[in-house]
C-alpha positions, 0 to 999 in steps of 0.5 A, a space after each residue: 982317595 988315590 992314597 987307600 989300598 985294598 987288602 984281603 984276608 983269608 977268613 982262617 987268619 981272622 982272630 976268634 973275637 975279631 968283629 966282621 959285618 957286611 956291606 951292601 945296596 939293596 934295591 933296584 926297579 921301582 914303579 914310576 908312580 912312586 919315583 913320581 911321588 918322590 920328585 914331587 916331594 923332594 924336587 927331584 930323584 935321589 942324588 948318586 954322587 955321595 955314594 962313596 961317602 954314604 958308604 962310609 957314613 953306613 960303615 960309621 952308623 953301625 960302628 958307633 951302635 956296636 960301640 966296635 970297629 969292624 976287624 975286617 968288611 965281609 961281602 955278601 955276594 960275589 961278582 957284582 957292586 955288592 963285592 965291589 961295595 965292601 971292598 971300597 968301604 974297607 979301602 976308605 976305612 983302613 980295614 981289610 976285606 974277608 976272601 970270601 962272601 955268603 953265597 958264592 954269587 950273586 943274589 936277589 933277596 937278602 934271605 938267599 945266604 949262607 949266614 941264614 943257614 948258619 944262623 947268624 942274625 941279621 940284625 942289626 941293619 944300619 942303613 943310609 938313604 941317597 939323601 944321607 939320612 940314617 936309619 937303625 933297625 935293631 932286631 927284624 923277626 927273620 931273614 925275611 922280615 929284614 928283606 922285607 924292611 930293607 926293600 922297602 927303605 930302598 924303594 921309599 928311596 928311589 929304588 936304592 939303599 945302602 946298608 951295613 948288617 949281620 956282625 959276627 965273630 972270626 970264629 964264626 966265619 968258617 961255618 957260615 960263608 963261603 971261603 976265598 970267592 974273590 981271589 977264585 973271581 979274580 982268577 977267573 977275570 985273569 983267566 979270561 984277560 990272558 985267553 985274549 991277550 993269547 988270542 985264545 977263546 975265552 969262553 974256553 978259558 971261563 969254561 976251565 977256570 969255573 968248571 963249567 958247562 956251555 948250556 948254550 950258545 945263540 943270538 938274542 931275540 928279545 930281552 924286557 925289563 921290568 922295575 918293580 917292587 924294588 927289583 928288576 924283573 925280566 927275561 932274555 930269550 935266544 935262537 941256537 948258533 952253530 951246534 946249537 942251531 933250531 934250539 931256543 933258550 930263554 932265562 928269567 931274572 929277578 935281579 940276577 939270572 935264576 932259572 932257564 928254559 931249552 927249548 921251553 922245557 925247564 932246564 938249569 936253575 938256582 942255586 946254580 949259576 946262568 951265565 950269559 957272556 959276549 961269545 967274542 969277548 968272555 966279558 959278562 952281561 948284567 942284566 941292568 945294563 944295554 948288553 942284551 941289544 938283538 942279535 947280539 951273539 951270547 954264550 950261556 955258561 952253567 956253573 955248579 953252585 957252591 956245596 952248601 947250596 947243594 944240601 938239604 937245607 940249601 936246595 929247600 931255601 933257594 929253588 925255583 919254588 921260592 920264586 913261584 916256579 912249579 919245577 924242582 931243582 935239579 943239579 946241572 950235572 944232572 941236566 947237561 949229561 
């Protein structure tokens, strides 16, 4: 609808009672034997093209169970189709975006945010299906029990589902999210935009806007990717260029980028963000796509995870252990000094 308008609203300015929930799509890889199962079945793979209007159906489904309509959307990650998905749903229904998501990037695994440490129910989920059916969970035992459903919806769909969940008051939004991480995400797009446009680096304009680190910088050498289980699972392995010539660098992913490796030895890993950008263009690389072609000249750019992750209880929920990996976080400051 060309006539709808995104609008964005600073969490402070959210009344205390104001109801805000979340939007999202949970999924990813699937086995082929089950897609199989599915196009036996159902005659086919889930239909893409109702997506906008499945979003707004979930939208509507968690409304009518809450008898309220929502104040304002919230995403629950940042710089990816989950940002991207709220916002597009509060457009459609003439709402405002919060300026802000729960955990200043992007993640995997339901669990993995910050309205988990707040201890801010899940539930209720409303959730549709590619085929627009409708489902609604009222009460999950945790966190992980509400991954645990909703990837399991996704992958009986394909390896997709589209999902609304986790409502809160305005009052409680300042201790529970990350505050003002779109306008922060958009300032670094403009950043990167002017450097080109000036015919300056990007990857020094990035570096500045996010405070970040170059980690690396190389060609790559092999990427796999793997769908299972709901996600995608893989790795990108490169071989130094210029300063960092006869070093290798290799990055695991589950969904998102997670932990690295230099020179085979561990090196910087969740909850700080591995950013892996075209060396020429700043423009970022998402492991879903074709980006990762051999040879191709990339930069990985290490940026500090927001202060929330950093403590006790944040370091103890998102690590490499949670993963399955034997190594311990440690800050990336720490490892690029």
């Amino acid at each position: 609808d060309r006539e709808k308008e995104l609008r964005l609203i600073d969490p402070r300015d959210v009344p205390g009672d104001a109801l805000v929930y979340g939007a999202a799509g949970v999924g990813g890889g699937v086995e082929e034997e089950i897609l199989e199962r599915i196009r036996r079945r159902l005659g086919g793979l889930p239909p893409r093209e109702r997506y906008m209007e499945r979003a707004v159906l979930v939208e509507k489904l968690m409304s009518g169970y809450l008898g309220e309509e929502p104040y304002a959307l919230l995403a629950f990650e940042l710089g990816c189709g989950n940002t991207m998905l709220p916002a597009c749903i509060a457009a459609m229904v003439d709402k405002p975006l919060i300026d802000g998501d729960c955990c200043g990037r992007a993640v995997p695994e339901i669990e993995l945010c910050t309205l988990n440490l707040a201890g801010i129910p899940f539930t209720p989920i409303a959730a549709v299906t590619p085929w627009m059916e409708t489902i609604l969970i009222k009460k999950a035992l945790d966190y992980g029990r509400a991954e645990d459903l909703c990837r399991y919806l996704a992958v009986a769909s394909g390896g997709g589902v589209t999902i609304a969940s986790a409502p809160l008051r305005g009052r409680e939004l300042m201790r529970s999210i990350i505050p003002n991480t779109v306008t922060w995400a958009m300032e670094v797009g403009r950043a990167i935009r002017e450097a080109r446009e000036a015919r300056r680096s990007p990857i020094e304009a990035l570096l500045e806007a996010t405070d970040g680190h170059l980690l690396f910088e190389g060609r790559v050498t092999a990427f796999k990717r793997e769908g299972r289980s709901g996600f995608i699972w893989g790795e990108h392995r490169y071989e130094g260029v210029g300063p960092y010539e006869g070093h290798s660098f290799r990055v695991w992913f589950k969904n998102e980028n997670l932990i690295s490796w230099l020179d085979e030895e561990p090196y910087v890993t969740c909850p700080d963000l591995l950013c892996a950008v075209d060396a020429e263009t700043g423009r970022g690389l998402s492991n879903w796509g074709e980006g990762f072609r051999e040879g191709r000249r990339i930069a990985i750019i290490g940026v500090k995870a927001a202060d929330i992750w950093r403590s006790e209880e944040g370091v103890r929920l998102f690590n490499p252990r949670h993963f399955g990996f034997d190594i311990d976080y440690r800050p990336l400051e720490e490892l690029v000094s």
